[in-house]
N, CA, C and O atoms as a DFTB+ gen file, in Angstrom:
612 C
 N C O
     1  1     -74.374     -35.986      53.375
     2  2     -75.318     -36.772      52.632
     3  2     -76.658     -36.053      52.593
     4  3     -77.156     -35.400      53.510
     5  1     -77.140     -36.269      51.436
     6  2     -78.318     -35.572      51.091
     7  2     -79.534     -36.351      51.379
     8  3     -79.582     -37.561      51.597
     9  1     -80.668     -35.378      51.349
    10  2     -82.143     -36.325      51.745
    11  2     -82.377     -36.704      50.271
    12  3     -81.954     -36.009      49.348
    13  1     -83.148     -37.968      50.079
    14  2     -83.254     -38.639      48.410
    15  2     -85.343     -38.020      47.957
    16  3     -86.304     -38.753      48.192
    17  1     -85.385     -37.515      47.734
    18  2     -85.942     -36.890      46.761
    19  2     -87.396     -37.866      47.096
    20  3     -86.973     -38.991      47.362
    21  1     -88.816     -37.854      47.175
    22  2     -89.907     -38.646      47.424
    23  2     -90.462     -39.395      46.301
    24  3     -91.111     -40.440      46.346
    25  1     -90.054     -38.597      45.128
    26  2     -90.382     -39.705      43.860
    27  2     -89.711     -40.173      43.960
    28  3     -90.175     -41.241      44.361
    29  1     -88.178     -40.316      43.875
    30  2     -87.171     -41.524      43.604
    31  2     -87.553     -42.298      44.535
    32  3     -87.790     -43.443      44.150
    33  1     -87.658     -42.155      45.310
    34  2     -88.046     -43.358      46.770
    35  2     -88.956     -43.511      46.369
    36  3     -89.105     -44.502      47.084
    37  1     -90.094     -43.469      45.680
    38  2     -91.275     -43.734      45.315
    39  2     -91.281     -45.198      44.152
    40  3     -91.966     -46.218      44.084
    41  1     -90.258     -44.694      43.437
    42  2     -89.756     -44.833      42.037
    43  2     -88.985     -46.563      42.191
    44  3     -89.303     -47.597      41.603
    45  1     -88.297     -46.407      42.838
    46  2     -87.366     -47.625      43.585
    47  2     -88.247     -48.597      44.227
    48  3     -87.886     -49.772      44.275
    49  1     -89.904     -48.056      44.967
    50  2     -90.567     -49.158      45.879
    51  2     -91.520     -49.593      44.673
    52  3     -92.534     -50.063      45.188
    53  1     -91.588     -49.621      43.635
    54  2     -92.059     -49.785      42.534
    55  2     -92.026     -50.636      42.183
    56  3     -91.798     -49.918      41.209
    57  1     -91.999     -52.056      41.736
    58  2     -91.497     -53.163      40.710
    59  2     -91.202     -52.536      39.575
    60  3     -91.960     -51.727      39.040
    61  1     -90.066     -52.874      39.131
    62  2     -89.561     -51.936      37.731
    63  2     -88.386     -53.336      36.973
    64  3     -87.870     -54.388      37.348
    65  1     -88.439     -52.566      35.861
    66  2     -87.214     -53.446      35.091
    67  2     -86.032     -53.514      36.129
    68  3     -85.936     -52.734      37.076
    69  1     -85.056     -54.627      35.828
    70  2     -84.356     -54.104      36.440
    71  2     -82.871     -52.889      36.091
    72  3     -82.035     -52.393      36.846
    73  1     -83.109     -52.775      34.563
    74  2     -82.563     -51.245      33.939
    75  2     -82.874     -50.575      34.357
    76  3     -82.110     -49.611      34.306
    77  1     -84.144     -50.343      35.128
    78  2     -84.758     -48.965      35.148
    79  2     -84.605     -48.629      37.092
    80  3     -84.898     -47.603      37.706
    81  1     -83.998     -50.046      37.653
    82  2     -84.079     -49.497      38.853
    83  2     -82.439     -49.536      39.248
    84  3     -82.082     -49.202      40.377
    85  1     -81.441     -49.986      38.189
    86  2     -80.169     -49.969      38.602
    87  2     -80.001     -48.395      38.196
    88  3     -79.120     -47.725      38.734
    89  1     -80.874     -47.840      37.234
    90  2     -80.494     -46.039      36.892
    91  2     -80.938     -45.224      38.211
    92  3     -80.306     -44.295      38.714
    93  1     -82.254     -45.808      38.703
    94  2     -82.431     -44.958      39.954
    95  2     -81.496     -45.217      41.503
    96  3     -81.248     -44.501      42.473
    97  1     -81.136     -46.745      41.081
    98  2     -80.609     -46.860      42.539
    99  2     -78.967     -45.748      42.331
   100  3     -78.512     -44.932      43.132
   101  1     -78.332     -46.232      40.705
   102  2     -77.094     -44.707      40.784
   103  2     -77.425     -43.400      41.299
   104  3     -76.888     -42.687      42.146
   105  1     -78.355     -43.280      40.637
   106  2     -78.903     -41.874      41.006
   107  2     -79.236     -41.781      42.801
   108  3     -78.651     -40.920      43.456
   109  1     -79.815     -42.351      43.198
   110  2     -79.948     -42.268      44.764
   111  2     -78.554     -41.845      45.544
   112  3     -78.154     -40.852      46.151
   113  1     -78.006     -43.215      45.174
   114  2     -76.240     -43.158      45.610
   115  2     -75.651     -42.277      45.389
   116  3     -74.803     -41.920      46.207
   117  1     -75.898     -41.389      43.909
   118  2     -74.630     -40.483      43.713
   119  2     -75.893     -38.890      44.347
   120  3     -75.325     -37.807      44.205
   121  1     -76.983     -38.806      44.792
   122  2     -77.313     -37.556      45.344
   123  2     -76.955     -38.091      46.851
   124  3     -76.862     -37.093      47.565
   125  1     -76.731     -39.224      47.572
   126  2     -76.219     -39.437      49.064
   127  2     -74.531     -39.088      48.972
   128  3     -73.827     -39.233      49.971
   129  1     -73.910     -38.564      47.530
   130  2     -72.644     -38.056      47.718
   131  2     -71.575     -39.304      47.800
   132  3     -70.547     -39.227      48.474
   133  1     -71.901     -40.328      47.123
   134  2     -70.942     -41.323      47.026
   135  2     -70.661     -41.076      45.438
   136  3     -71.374     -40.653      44.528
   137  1     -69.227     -41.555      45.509
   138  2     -68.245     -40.753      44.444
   139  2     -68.653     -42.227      42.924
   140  3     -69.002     -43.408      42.923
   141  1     -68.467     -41.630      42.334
   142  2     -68.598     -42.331      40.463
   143  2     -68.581     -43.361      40.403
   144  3     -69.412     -44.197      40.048
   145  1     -66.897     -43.439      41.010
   146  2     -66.233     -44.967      41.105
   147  2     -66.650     -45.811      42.198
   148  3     -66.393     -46.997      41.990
   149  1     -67.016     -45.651      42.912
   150  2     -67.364     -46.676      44.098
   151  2     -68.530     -47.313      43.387
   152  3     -68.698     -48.510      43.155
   153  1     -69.626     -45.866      42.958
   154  2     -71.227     -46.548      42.471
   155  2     -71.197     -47.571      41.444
   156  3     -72.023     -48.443      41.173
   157  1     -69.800     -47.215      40.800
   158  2     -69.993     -48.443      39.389
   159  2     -69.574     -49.758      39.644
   160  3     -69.736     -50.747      38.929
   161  1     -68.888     -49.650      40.997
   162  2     -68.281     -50.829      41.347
   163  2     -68.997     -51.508      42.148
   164  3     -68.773     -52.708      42.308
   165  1     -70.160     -50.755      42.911
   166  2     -70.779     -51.481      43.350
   167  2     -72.066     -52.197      42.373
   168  3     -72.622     -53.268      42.616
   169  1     -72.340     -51.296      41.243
   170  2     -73.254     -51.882      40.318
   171  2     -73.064     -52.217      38.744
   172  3     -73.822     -52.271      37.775
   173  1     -71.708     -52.412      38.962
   174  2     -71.061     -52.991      38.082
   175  2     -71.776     -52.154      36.730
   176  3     -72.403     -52.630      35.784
   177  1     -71.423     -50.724      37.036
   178  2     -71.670     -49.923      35.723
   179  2     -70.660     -49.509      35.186
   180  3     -69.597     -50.115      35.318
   181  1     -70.749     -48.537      34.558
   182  2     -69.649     -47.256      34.149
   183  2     -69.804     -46.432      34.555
   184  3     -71.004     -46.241      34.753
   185  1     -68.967     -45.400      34.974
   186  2     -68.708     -43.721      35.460
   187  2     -69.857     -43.227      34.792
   188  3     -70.803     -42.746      35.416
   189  1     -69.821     -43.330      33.430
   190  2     -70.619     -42.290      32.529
   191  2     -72.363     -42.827      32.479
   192  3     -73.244     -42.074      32.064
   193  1     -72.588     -43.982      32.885
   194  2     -73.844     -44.813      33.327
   195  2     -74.230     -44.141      34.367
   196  3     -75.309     -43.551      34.322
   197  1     -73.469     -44.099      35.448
   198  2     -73.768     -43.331      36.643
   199  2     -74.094     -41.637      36.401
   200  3     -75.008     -41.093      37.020
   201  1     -73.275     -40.928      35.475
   202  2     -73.371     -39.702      35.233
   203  2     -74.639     -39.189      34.361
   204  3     -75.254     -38.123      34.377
   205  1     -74.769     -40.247      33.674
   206  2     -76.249     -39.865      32.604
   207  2     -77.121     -40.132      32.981
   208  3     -78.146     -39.550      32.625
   209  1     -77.143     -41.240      33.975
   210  2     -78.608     -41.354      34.799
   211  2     -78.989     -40.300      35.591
   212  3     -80.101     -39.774      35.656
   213  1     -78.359     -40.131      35.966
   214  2     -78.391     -38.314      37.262
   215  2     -78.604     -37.775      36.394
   216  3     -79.738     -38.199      36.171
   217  1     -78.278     -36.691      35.172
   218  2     -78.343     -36.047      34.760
   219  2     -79.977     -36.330      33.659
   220  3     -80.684     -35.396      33.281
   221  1     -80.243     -37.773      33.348
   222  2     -81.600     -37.727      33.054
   223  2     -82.524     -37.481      34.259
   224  3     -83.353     -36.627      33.946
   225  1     -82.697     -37.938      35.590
   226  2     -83.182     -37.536      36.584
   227  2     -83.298     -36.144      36.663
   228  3     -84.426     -35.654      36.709
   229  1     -82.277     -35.414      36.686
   230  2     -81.974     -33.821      37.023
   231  2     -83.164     -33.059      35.972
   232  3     -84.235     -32.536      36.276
   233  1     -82.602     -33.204      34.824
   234  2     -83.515     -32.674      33.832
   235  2     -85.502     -33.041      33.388
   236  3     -86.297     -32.258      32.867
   237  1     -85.814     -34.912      33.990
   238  2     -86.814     -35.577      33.503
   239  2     -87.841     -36.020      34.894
   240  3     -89.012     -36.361      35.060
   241  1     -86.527     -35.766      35.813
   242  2     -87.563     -36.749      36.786
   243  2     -87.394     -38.086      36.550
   244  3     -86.688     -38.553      35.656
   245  1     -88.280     -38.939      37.649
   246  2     -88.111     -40.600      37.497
   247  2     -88.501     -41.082      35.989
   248  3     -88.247     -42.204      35.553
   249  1     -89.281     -39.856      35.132
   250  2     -89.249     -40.177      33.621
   251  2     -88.424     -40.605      33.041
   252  3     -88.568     -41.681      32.462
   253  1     -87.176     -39.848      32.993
   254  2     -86.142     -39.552      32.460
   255  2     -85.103     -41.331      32.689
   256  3     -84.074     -41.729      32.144
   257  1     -85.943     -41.914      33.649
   258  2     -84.643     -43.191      34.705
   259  2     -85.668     -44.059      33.560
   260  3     -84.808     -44.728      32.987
   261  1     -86.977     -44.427      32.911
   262  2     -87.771     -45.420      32.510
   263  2     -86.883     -45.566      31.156
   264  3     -86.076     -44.755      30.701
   265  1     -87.307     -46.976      30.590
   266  2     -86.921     -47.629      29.085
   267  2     -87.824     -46.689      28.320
   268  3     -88.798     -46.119      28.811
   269  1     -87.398     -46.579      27.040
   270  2     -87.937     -45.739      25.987
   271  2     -88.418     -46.529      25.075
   272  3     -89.311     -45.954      24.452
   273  1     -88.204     -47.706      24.678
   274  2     -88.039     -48.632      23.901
   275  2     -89.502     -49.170      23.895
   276  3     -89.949     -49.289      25.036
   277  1     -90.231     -49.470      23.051
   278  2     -91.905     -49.673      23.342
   279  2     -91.727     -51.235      22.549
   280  3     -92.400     -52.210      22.882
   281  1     -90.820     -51.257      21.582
   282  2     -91.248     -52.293      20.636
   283  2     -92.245     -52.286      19.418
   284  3     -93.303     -51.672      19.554
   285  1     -92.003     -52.855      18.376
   286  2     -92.862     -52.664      16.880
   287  2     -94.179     -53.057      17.252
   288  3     -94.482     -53.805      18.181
   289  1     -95.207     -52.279      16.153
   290  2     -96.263     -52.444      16.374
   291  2     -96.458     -53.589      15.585
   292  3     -95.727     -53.883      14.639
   293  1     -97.507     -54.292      15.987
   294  2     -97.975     -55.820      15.401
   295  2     -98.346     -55.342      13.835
   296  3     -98.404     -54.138      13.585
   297  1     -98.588     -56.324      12.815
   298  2     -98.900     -56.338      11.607
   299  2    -100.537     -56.550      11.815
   300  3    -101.441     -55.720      11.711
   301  1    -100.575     -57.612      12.066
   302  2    -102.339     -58.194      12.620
   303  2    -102.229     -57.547      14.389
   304  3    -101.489     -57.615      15.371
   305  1    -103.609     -56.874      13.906
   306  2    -104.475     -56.630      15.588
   307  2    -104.493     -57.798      15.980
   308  3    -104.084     -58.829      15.446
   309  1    -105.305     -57.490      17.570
   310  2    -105.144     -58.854      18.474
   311  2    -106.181     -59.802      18.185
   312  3    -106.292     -61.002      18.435
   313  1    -107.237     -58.606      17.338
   314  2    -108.844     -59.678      17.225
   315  2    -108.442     -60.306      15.543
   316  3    -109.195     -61.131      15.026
   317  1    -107.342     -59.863      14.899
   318  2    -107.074     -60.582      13.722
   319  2    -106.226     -61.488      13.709
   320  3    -106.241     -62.261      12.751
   321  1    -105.140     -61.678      14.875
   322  2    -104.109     -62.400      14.941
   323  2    -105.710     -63.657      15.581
   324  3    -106.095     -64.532      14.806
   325  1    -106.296     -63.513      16.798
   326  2    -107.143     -64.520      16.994
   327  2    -107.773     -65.167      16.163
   328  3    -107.982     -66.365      16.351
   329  1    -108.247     -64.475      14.980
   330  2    -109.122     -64.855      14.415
   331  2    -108.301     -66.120      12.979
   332  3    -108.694     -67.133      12.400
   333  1    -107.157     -65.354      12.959
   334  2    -106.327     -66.573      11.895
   335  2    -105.894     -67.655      12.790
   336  3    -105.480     -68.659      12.212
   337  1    -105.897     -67.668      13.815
   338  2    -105.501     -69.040      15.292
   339  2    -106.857     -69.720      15.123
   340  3    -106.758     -70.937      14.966
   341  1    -108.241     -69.179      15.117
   342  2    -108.986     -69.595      14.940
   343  2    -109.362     -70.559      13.655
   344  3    -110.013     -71.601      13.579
   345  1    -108.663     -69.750      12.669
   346  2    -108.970     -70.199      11.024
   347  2    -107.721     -71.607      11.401
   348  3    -108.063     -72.783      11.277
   349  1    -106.694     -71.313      11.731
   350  2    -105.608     -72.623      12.029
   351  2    -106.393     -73.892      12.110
   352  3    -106.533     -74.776      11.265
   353  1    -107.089     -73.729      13.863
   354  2    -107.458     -74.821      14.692
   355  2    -108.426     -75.638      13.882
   356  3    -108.432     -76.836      14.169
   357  1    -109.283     -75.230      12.888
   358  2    -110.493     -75.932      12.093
   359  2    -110.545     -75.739      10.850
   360  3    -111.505     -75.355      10.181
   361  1    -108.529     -76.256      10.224
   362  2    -107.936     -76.722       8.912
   363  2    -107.871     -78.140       9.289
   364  3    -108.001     -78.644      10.405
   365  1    -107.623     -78.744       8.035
   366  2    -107.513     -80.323       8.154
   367  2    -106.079     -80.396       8.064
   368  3    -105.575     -81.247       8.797
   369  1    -105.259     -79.687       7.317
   370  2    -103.976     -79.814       7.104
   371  2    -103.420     -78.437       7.277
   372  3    -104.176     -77.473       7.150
   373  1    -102.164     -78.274       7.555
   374  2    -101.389     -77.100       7.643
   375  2    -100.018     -76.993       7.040
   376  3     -99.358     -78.030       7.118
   377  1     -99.628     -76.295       6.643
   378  2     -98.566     -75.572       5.753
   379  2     -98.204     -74.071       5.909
   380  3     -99.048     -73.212       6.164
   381  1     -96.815     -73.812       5.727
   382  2     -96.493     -72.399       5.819
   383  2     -96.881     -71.611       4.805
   384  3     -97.056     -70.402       4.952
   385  1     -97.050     -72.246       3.669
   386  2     -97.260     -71.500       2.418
   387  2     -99.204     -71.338       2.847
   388  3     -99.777     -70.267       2.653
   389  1     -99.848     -72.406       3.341
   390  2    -101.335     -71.998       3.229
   391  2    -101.507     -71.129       4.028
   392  3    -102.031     -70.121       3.555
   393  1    -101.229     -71.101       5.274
   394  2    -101.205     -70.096       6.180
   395  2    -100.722     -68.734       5.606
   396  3    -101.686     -67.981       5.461
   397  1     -99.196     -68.011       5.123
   398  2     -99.166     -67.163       4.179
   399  2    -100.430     -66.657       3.238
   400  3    -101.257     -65.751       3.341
   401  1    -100.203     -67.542       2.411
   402  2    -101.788     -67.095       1.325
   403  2    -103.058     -66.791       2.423
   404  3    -103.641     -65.734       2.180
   405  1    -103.552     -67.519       3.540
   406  2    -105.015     -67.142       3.720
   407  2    -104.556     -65.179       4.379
   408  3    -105.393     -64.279       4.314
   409  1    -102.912     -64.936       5.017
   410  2    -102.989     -63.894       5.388
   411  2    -102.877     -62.726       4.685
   412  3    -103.080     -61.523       4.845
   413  1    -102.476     -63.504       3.837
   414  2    -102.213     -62.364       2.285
   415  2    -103.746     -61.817       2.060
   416  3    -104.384     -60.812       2.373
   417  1    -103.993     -63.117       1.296
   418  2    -105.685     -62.815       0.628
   419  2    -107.199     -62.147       1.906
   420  3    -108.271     -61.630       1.593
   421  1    -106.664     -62.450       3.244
   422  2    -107.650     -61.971       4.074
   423  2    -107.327     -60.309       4.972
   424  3    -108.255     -59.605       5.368
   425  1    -106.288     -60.052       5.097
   426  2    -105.603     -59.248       5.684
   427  2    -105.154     -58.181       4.682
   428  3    -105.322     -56.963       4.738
   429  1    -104.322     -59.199       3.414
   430  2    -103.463     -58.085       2.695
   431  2    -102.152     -57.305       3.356
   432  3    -101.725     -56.151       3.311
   433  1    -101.619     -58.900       4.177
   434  2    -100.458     -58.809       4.814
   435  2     -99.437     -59.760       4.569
   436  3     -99.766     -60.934       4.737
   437  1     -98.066     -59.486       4.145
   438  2     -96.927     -60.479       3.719
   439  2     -95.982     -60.002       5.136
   440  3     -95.684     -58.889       5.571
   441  1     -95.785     -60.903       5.442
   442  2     -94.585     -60.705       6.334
   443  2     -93.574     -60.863       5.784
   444  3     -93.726     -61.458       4.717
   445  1     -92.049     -60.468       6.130
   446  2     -91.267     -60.065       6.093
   447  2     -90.329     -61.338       6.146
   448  3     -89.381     -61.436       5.367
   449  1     -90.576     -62.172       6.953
   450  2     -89.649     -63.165       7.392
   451  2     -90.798     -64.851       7.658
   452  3     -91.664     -65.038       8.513
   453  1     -90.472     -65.484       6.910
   454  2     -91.205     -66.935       7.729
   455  2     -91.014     -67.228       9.291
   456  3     -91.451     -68.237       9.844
   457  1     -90.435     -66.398       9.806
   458  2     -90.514     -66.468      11.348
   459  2     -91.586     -66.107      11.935
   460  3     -91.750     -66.473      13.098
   461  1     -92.441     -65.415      11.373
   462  2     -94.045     -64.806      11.857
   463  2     -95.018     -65.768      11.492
   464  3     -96.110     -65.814      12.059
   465  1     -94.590     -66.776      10.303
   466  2     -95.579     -67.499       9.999
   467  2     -95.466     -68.954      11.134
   468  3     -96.271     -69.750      11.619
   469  1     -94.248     -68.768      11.183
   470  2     -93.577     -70.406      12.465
   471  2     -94.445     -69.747      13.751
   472  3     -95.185     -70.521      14.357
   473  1     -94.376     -68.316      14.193
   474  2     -94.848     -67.897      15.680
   475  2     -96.293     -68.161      15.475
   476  3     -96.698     -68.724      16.492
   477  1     -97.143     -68.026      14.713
   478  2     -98.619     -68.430      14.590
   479  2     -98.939     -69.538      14.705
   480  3     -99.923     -69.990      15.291
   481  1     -97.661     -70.371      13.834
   482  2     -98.399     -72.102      14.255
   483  2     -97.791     -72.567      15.471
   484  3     -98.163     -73.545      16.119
   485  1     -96.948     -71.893      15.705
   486  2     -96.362     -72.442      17.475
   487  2     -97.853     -72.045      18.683
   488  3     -98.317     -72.613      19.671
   489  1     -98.166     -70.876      17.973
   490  2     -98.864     -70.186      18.668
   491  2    -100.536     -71.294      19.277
   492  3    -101.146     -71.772      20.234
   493  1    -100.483     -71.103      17.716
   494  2    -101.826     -72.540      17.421
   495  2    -101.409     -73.962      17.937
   496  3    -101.994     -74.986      17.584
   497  1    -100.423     -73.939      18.742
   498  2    -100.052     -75.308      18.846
   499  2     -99.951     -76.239      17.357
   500  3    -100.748     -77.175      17.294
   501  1     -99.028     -76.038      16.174
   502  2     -99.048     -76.706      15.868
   503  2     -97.666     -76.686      14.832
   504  3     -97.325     -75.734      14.131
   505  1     -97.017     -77.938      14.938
   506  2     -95.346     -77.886      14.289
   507  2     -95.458     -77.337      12.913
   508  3     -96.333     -77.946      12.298
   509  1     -94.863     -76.362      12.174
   510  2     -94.483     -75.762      11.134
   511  2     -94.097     -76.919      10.142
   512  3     -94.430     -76.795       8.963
   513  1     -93.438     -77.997      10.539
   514  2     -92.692     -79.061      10.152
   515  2     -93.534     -79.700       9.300
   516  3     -94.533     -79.961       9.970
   517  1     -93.716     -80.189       7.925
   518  2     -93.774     -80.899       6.731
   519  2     -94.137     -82.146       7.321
   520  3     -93.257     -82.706       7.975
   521  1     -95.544     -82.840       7.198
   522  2     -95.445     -83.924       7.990
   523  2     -96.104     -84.851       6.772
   524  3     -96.582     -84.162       5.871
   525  1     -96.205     -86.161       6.602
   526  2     -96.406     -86.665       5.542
   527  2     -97.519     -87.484       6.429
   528  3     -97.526     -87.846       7.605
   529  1     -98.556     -87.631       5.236
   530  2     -99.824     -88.867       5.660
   531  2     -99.783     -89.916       6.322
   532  3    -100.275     -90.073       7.439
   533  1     -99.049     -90.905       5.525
   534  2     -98.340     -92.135       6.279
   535  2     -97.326     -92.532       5.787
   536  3     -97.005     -92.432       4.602
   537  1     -96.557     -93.160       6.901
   538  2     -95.262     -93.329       7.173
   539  2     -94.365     -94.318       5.841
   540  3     -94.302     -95.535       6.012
   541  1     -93.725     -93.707       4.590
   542  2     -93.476     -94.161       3.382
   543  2     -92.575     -95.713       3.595
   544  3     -92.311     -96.379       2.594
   545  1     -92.211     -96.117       4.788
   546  2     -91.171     -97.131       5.073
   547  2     -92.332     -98.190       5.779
   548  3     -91.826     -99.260       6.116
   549  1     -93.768     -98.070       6.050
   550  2     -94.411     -98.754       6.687
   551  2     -94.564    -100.290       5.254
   552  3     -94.808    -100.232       4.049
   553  1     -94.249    -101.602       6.286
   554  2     -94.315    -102.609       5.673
   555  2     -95.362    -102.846       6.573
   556  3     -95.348    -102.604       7.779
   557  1     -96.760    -103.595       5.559
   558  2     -97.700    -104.305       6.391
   559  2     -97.447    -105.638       7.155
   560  3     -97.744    -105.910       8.318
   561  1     -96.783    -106.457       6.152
   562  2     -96.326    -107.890       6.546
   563  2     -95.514    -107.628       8.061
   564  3     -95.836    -108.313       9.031
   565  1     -94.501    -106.638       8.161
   566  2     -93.925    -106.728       9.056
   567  2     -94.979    -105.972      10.216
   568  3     -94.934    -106.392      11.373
   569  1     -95.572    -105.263       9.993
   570  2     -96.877    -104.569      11.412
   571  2     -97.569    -105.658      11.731
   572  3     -97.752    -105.919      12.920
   573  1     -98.036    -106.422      10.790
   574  2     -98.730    -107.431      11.205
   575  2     -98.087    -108.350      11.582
   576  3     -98.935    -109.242      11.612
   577  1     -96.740    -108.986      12.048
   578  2     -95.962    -110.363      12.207
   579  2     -95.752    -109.442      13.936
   580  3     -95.628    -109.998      15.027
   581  1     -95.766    -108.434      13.750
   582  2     -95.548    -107.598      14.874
   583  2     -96.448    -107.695      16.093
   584  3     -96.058    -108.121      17.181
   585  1     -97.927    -107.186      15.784
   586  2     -98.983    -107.455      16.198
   587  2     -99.227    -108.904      17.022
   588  3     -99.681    -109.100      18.149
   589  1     -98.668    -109.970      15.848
   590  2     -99.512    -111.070      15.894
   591  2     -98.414    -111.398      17.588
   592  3     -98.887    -111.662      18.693
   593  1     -97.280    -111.292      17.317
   594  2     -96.121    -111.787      18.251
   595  2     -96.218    -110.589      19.352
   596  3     -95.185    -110.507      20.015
   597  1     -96.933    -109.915      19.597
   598  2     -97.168    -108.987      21.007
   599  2     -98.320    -109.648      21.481
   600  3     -98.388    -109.865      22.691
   601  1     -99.604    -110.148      20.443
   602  2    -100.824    -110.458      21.255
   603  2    -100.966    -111.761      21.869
   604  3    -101.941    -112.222      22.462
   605  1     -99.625    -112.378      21.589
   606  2     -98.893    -113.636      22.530
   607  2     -99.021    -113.929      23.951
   608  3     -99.264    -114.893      24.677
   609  1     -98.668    -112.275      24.068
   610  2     -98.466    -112.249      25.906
   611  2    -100.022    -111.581      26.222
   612  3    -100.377    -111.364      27.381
């Protein structure tokens, strides 16, 4: 068995994804000389999981063991995404389509999907959902026979 390397031990006392620390913990295991199959079985990988992680190590360093994956860049910056949360909170009414238009006409941004326009008003705290003024089934006679027979007790 081999001595494990001071970055990887470095690398492992780290808080990390936990992708990024099941590649280093293979890699540890398979430079202490434990065989393919045992490592995958103990971490419920594949042979070739175990083999490409070592071999990104070998070539990258604990670089080579990290996610690559960064994720898309935003459409609106963070001080423009605030600033339409802002424009949200001090509307009288809200809609997907008004929200759209003010980002169109202020930004000169269409999104792609009405799912960006739902994450802004979730965002703003406020339901996407079509809500009507007042309630089209409200009978007065009956609110009021209602009223009168609660203020009984």
């Amino acid at each position: 068995m081999s001595s494990i390397p001071a970055d990887l031990t470095a690398f492992l006392a780290e808080k990390r994804d936990s992708r990024e620390y099941r590649r280093a913990l293979a890699v540890k295991l398979a430079l202490q000389g434990y065989l393919y199959d045992v490592i995958s079985d103990m971490l419920d990988v594949t042979p070739g999981f175990v083999s490409h992680a070592k071999k990104a190590y070998e070539t990258q360093g604990t670089l080579g063991l990290t996610l690559k994956h960064k994720g898309a860049q935003s459409y609106l910056s963070a001080s423009e995404r605030q600033a339409v949360l802002d424009w949200l909170k001090v509307q009288q009414e809200w809609s997907v389509s008004g929200l759209s238009e003010h980002i169109e006409t202020t930004y000169a941004i269409v999104f792609q999907s009405r799912q960006s326009y739902y994450q802004l008003l979730a965002e703003a705290k406020i339901t996407h959902k079509q809500a009507q003024r007042a309630n089209p089934k409200r009978d007065e006679q009956r609110v009021a026979a209602k009223k009168k027979r609660l203020s009984i007790f």
